[in-house]
MILUMVO-419723 format. One line per 4 residues: for each residue x, y, z of N, C-alpha, C. Coordinates in Angstrom, 1 decimal. Layout:
X:Y:Z:X:Y:Z:X:Y:Z | ...
This chain:
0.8:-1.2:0.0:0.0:0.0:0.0:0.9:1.2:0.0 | 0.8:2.0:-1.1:1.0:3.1:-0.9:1.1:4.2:-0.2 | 2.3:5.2:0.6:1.6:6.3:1.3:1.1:7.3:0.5 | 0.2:8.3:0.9:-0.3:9.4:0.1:0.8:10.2:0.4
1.0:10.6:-0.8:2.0:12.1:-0.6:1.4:13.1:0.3 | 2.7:13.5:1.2:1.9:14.5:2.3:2.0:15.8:1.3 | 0.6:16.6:1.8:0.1:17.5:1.4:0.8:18.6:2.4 | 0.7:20.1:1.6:1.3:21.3:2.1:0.7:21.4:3.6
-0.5:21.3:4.0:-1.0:21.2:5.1:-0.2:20.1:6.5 | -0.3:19.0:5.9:0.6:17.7:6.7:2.1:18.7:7.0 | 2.4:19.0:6.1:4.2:19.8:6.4:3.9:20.7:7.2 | 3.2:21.5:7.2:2.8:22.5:8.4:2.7:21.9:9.6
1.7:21.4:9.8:1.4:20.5:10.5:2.7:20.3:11.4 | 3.3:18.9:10.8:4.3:18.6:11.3:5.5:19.3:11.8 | 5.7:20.4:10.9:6.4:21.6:11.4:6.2:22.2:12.7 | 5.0:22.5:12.8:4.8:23.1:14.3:4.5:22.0:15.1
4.3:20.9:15.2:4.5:20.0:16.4:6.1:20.0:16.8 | 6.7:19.6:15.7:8.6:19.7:15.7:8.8:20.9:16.5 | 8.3:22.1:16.1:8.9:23.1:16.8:8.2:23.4:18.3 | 7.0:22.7:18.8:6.6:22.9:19.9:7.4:22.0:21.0
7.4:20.5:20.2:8.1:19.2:21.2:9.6:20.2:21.1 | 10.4:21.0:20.7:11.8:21.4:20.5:11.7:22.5:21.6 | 10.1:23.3:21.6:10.3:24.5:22.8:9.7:23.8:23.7 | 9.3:23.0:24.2:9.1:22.2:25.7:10.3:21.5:25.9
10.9:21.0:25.1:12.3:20.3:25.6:13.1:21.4:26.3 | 13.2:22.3:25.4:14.5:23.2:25.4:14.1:24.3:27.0 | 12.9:24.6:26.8:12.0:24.8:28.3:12.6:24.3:29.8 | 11.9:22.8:29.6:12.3:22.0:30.5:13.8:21.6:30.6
14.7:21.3:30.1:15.9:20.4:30.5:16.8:21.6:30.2 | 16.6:22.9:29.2:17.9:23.6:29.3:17.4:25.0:29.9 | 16.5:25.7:29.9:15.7:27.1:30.6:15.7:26.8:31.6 | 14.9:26.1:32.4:14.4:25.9:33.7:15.9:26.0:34.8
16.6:24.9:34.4:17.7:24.3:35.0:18.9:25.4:35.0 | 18.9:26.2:33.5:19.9:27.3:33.8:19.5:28.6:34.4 | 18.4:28.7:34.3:17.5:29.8:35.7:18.3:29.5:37.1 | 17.7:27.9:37.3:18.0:27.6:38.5:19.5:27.4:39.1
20.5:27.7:38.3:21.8:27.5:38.6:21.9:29.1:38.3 | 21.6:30.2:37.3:22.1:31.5:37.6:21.8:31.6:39.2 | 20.4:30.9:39.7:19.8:32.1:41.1:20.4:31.3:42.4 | 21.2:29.8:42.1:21.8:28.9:43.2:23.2:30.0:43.1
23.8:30.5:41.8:25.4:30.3:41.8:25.0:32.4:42.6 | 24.0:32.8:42.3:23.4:34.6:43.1:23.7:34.4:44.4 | 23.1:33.3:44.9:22.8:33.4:46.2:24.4:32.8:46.8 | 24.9:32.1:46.1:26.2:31.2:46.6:27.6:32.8:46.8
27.3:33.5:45.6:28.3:34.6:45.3:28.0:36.1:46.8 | 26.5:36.3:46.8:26.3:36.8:47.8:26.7:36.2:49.3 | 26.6:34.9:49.6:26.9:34.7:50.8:28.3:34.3:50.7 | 29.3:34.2:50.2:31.0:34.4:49.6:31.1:35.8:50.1
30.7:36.4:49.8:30.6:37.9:49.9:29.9:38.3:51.2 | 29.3:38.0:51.7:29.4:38.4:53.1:30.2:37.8:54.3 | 30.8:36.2:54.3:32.1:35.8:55.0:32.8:36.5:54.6 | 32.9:36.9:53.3:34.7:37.4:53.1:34.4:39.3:54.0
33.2:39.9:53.8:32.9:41.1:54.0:33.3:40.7:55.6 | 32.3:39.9:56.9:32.6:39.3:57.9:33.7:38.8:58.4 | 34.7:38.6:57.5:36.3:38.4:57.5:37.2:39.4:57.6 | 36.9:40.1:56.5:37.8:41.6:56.7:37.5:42.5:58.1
36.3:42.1:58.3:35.6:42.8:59.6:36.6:42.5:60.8 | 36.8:40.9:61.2:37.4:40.2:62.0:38.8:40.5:61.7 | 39.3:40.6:60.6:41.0:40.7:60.6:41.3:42.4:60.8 | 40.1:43.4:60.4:40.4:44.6:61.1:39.9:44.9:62.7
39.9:44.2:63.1:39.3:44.3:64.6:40.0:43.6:65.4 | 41.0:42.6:64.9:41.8:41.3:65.7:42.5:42.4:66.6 | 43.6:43.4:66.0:44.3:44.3:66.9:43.5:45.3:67.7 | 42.7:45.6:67.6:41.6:46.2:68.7:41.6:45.2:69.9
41.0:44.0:69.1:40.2:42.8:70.1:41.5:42.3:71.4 | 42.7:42.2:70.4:43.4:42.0:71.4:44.4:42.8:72.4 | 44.1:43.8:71.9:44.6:45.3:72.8:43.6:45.1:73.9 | 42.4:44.8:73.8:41.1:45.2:74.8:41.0:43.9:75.5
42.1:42.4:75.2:41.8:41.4:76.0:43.0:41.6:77.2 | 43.8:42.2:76.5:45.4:42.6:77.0:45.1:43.6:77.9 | 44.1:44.4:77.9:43.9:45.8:78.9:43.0:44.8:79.9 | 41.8:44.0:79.4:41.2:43.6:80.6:42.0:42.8:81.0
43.1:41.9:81.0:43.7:41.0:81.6:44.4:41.6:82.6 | 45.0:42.4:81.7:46.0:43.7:83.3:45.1:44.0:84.0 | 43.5:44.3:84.1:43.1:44.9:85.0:42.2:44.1:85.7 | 42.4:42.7:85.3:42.6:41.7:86.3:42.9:41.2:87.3
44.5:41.2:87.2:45.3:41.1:87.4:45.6:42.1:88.9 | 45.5:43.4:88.2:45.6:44.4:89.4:44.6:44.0:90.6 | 43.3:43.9:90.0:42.1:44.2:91.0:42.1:42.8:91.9 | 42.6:41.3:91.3:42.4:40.5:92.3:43.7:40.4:92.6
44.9:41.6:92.7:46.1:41.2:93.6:45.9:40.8:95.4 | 44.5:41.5:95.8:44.5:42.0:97.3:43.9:40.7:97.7 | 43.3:39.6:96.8:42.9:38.7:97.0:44.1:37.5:97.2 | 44.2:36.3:98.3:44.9:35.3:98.1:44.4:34.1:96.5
45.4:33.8:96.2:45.4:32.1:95.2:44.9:31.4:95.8 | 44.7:30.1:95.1:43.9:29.3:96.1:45.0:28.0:97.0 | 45.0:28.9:98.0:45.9:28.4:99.1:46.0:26.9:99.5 | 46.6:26.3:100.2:46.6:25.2:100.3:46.3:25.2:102.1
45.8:24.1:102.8:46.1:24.3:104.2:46.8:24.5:104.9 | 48.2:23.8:104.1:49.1:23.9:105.4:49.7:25.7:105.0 | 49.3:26.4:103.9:49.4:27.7:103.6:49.0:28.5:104.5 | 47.6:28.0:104.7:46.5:28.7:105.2:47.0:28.7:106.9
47.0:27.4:107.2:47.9:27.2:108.9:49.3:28.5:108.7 | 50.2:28.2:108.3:51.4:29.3:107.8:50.5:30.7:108.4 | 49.7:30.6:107.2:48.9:32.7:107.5:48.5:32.9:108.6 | 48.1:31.9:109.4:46.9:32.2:110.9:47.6:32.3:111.5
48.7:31.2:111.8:49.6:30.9:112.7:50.7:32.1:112.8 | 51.1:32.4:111.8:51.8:33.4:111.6:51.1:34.8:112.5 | 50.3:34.9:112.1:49.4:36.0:112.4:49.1:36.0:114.1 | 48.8:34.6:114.4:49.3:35.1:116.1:50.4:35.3:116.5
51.7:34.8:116.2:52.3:34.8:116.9:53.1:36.3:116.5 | 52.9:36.6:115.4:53.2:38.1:115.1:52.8:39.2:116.0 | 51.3:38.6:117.3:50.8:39.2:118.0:51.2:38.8:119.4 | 52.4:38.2:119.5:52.4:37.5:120.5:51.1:36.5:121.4
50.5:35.9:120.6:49.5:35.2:121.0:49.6:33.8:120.8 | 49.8:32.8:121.5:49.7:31.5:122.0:48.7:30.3:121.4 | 49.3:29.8:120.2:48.2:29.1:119.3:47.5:28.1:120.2 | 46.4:27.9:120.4:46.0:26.8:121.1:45.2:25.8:120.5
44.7:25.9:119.3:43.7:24.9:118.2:43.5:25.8:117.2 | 43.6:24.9:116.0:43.4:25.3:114.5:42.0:24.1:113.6 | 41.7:25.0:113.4:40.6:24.2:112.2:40.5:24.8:110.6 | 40.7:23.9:110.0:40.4:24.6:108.3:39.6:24.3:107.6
38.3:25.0:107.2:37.6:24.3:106.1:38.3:24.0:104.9 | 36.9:22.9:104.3:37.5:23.2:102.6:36.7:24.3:101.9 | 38.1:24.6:100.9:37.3:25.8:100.1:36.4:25.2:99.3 | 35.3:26.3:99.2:33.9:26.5:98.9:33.3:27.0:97.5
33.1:27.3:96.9:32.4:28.0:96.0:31.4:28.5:95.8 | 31.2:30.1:96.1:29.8:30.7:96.7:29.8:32.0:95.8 | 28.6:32.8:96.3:28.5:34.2:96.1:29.0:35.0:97.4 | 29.6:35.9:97.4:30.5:36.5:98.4:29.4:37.3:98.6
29.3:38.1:100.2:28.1:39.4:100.2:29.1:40.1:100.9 | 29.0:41.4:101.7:29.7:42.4:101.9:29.6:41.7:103.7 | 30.5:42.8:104.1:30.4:42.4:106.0:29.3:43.1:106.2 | 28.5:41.9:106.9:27.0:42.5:107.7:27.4:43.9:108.5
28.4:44.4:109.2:28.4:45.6:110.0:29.1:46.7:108.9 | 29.5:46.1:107.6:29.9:47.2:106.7:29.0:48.2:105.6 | 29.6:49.0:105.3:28.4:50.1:104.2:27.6:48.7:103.2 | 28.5:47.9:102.7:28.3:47.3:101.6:27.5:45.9:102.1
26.8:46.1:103.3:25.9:44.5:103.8:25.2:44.1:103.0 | 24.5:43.0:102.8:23.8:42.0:102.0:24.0:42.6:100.6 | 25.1:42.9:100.0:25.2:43.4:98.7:26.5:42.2:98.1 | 26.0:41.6:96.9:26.7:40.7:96.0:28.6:41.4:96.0
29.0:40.3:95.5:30.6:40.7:95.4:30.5:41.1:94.2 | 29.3:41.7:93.3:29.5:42.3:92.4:28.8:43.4:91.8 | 27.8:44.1:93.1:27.2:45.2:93.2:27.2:46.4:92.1 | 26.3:46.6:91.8:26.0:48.1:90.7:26.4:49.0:91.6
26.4:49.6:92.6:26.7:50.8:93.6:27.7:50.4:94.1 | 28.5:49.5:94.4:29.9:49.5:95.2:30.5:49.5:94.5 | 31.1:49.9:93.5:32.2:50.2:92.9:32.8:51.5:93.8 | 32.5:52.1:94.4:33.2:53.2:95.0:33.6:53.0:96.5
33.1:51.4:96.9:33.8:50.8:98.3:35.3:50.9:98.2 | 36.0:51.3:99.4:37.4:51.4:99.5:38.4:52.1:98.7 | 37.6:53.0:98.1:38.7:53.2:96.9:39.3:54.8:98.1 | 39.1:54.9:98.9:39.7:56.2:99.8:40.5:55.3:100.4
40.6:54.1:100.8:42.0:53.7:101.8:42.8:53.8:101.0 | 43.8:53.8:102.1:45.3:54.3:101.5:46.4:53.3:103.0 | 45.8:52.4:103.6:46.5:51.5:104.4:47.4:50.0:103.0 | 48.1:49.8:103.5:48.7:48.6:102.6:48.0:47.6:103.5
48.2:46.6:102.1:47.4:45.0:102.3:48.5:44.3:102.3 | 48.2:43.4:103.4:49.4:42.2:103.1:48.7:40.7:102.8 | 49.0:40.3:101.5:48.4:39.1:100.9:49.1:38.3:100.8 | 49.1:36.7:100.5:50.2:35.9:100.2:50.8:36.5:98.8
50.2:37.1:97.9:50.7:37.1:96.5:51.7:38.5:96.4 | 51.3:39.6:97.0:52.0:40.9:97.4:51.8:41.5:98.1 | 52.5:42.4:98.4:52.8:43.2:99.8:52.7:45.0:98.6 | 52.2:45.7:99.5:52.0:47.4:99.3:50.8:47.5:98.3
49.7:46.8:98.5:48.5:47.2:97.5:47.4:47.7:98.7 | 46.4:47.8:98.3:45.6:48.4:99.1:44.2:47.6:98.7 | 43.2:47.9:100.0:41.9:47.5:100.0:40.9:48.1:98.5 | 41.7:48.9:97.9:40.9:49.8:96.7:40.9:48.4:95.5
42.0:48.0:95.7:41.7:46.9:94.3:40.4:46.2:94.3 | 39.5:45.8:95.9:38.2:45.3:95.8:37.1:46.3:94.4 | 37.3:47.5:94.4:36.3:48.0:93.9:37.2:47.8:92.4 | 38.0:47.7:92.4:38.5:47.7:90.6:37.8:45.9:90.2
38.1:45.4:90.9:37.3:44.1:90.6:36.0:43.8:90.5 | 35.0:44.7:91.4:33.8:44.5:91.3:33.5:45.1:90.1 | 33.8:46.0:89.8:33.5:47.2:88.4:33.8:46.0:87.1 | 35.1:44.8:87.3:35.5:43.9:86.1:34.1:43.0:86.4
33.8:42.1:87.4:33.4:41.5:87.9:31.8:42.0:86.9 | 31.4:43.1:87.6:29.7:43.2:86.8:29.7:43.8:85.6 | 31.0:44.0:84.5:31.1:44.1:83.3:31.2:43.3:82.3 | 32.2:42.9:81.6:32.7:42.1:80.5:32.5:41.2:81.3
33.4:40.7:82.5:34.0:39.1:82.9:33.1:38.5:83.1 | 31.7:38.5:83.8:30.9:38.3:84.0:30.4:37.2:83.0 | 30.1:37.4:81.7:29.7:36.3:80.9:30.7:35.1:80.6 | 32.0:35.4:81.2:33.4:34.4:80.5:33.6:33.9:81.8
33.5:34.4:83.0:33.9:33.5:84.1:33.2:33.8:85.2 | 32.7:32.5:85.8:31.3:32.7:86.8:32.1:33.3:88.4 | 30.9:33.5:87.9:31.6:34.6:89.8:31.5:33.6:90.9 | 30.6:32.7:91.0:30.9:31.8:92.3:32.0:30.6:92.1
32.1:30.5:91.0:33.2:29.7:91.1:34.9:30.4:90.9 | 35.2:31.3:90.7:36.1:32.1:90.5:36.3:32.6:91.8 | 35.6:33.0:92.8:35.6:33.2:94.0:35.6:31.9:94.8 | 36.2:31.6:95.9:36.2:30.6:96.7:36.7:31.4:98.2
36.4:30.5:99.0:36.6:30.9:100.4:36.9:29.8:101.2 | 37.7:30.1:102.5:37.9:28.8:103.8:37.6:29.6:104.5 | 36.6:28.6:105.9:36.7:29.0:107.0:37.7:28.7:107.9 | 38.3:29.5:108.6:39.2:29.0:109.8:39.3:29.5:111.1
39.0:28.5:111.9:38.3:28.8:113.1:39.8:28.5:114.3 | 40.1:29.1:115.0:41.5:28.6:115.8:41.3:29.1:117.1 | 41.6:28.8:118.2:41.7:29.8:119.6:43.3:29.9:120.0 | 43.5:30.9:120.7:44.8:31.3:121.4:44.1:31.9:122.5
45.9:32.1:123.1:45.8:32.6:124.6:46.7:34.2:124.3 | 46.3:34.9:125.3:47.5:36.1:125.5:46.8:37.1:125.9 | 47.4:38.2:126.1:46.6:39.2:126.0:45.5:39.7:125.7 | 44.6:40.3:126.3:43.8:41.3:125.6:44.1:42.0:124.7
45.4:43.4:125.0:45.6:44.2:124.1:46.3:43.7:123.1 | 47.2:42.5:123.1:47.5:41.9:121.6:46.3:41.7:121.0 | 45.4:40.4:121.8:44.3:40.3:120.5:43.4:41.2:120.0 | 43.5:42.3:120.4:42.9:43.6:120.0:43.7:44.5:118.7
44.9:44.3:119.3:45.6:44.6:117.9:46.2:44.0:116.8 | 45.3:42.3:117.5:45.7:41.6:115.9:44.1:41.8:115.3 | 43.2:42.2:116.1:41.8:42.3:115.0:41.9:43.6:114.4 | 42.7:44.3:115.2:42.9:45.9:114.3:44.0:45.4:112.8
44.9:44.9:113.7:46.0:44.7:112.3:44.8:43.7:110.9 | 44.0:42.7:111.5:43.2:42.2:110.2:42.0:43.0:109.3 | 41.3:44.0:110.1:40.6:45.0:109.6:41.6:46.3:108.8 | 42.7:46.0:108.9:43.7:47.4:108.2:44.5:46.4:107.5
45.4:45.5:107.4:45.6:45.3:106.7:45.7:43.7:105.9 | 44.4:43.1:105.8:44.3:41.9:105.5:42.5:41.9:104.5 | 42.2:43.0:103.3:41.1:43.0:103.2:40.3:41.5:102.8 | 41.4:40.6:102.3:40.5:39.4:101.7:40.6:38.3:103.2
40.8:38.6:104.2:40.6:37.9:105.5:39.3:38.5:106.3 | 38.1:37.9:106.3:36.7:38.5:106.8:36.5:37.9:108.6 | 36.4:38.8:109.5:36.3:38.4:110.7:35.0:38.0:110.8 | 34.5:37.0:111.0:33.3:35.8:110.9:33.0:36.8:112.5
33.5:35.6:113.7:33.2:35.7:115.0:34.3:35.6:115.6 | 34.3:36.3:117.2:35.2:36.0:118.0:34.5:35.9:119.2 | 34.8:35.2:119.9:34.7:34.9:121.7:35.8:34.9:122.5 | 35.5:35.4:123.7:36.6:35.2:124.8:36.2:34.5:125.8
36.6:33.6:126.0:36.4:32.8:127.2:37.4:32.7:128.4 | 37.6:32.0:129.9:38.3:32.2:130.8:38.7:30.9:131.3 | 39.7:29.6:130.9:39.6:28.5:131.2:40.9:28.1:131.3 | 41.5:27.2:132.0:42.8:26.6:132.4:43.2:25.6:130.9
44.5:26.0:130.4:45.2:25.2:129.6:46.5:24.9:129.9 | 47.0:24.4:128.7:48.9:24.0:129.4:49.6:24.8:128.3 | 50.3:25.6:129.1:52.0:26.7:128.4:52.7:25.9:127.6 | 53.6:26.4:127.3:54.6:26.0:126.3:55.2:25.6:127.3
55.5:25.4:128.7:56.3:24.5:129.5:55.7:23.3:130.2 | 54.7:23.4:129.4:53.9:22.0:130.3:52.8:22.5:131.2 | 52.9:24.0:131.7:52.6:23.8:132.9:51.1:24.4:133.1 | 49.8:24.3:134.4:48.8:24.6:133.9:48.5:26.1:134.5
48.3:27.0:133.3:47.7:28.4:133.4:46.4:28.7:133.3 | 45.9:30.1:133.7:44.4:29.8:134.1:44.6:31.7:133.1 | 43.8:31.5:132.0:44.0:32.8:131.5:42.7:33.0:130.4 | 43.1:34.1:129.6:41.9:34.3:128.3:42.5:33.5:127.2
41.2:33.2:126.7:41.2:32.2:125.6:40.3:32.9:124.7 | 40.7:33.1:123.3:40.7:33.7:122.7:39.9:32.6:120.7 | 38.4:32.7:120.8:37.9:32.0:119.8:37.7:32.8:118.5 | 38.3:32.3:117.7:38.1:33.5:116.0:37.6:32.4:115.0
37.1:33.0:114.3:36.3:32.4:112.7:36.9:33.0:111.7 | 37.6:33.0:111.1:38.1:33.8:109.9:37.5:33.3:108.5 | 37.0:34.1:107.9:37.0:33.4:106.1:37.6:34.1:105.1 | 38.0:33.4:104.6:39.7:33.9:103.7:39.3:33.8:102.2
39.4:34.9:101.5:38.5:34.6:100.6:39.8:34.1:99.3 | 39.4:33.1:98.8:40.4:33.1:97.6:40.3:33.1:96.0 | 41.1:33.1:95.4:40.6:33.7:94.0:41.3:32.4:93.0 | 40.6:32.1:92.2:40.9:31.1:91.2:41.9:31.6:90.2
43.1:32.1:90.3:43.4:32.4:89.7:44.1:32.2:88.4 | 44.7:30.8:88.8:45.1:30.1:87.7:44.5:29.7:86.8 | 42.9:29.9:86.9:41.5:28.7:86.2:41.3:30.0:85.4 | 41.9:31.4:85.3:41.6:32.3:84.2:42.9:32.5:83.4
42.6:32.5:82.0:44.0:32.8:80.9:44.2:33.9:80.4 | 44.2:34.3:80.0:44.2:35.3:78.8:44.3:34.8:77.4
């Protein structure tokens, strides 16, 4: 059987089906797909461009950033000088013990807690009572003394470093290093014998110049013990609570 010769019509025909199946192809598998790769490769080049924008930002700011880690570190440094490290016991025995007999006062029992990790408050009989160790208004505690502090870490600083630390303390440091753990404290509780007017001038000498040593309580009592020769004396006895506040200080870097 013969085909009929296609007529001028059939070629038309056929023509625009050819050219329609050629614009749905060309639509689908090469339009579509290169749309979608100009607006993937837009968005890829814009966000290239904002790391690298967010980079230059970073690499002009590095020497700022670390001028301003280097300034807060020194003023670290300064503010918890007046504070002890964190001591060890037989340290801590060293400081107490030291400290009476500096007063001529007769050790008679020692006790040491373990250090603690707390929120520090001010001395109940001081300006700064039930106020945080990191108070919005006490930054201007102590900064008028002018007595020297004697710490284990140095000698000739003064009680004013408390307020340079509180001011670090409720600023920057605050989100990078927690305050009760950075703070620590021992109780130490001991009695001696001696004098009145010594132990009177060793609670003066710890109120002038010992600000991170807090006088808890004292008692006096009147009871028979044994001397340094054995023998039995009937005198004042002398009960203290000390809490010694100490500072973590190795647990911060720069």
């Amino acid at each position: 059987m013969e085909m009929a010769p296609m007529t001028k019509r059939d070629k038309i025909l056929l023509y625009v089906v050819l050219m329609l199946s050629f614009i749905v192809l060309y639509i689908r598998f090469l339009l579509i797909p290169g749309i979608e790769n100009v607006q993937q490769a837009k968005a890829d080049l814009t966000e290239a461009q904002d790391a690298q924008t967010a980079m230059q930002e970073t690499i002009l700011m590095a020497s700022v950033n670390a001028a301003d880690k280097n300034t807060t570190w020194g003023d670290l440094q300064n503010a918890n000088a007046v504070y002890y490290s964190l001591l060890s016991s037989d340290e801590l025995d060293t400081l107490v013990t030291g400290l009476e007999l500096n007063h001529n006062m007769d050790p008679v029992s020692l006790s040491i807690g373990e250090a603690g990790t707390q929120n520090l408050t001010g001395y109940a009989a001081g300006d700064n009572a039930g106020q945080t160790a990191a108070p919005a208004g006490s930054t201007a505690a102590a900064t008028d003394a002018d007595t020297d502090a004697v710490t284990a870490d140095t000698v000739g600083t003064t009680a004013a470093g408390n307020a340079i630390l509180q001011q670090i303390l409720a600023a920057d440091l605050i989100p990078q290093y927690d305050q009760a753990s950075y703070f620590r404290t021992s109780d130490v509780t001991f009695s001696c014998s001696g004098d009145d007017s010594d132990f009177f001038a060793l609670l003066d000498d710890l109120a002038d110049n010992y600000p991170s040593v807090q006088l808890q309580n004292f008692s006096i009592s009147t009871r028979s013990y044994a001397a340094a020769d054995g023998a039995s004396v009937t005198g004042n006895v002398y009960n203290v609570t000390l809490r010694v506040v100490l500072c973590d200080k190795g647990g911060v870097q720069p």
